[in-house]
N, C-alpha and C positions, 0 to 999 in steps of 0.2 A: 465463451471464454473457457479456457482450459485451465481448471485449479486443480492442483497438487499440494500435496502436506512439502515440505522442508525441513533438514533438519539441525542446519545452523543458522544464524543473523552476520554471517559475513560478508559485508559489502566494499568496498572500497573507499576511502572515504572522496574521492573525485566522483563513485560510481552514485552518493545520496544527493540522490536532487531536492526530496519534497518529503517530508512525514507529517501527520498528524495524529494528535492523542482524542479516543474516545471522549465525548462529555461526560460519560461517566467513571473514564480511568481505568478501563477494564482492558483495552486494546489499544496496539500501537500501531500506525498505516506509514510503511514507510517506501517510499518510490525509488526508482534509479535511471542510471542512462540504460540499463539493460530492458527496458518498456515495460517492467513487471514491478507489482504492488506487494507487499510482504507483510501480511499483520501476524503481529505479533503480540502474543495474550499477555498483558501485563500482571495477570496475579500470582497464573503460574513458574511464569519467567520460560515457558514454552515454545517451541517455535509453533508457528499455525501454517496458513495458507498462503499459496502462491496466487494471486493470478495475475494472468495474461489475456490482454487485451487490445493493447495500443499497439502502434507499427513506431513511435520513436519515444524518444525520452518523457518520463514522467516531471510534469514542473510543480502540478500543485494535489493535493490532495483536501478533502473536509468530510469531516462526518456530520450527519445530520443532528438535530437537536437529540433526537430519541436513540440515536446511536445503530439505528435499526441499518442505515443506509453511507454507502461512501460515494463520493464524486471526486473524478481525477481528469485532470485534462493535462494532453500532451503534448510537445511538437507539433505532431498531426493534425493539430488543430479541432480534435475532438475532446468530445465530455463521454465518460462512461461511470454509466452509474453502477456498481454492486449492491 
């Protein structure tokens, strides 16, 4: 997967498919049609990391109990874990 920093949260709003909040409130996982996942540090109000990984739209995202881990599956019919 190829991650890059970001330095705005401007998506469109037709472009947000799927987000999810950390279990512990610390990060935001937000998807789109553009097949890239955007978290977003909720304490500092910061932008974070891109990544990229899927070939079509993101539908769902989740983070794991311990926040350690995301899973997003997309169009493509795949699961990617970070």
């Amino acid at each position: 997967a190829d991650n890059e920093c970001f330095s705005s949260l401007q998506l469109a709003r037709e472009a947000l498919k799927a987000l999810a909040y950390s279990p512990n409130d610390q990060q935001l996982a937000i998807g789109g049609s553009d097949n890239s996942i955007y978290l977003w540090d909720g304490q500092s109000q910061e932008p974070g990391i891109k990544l990229d990984g899927h070939s079509t739209t993101i539908q769902s995202i989740i983070y794991s109990p311990c926040a350690q881990w995301i899973a997003s599956g997309s169009k493509d019919r795949t699961v990617q874990l970070w």
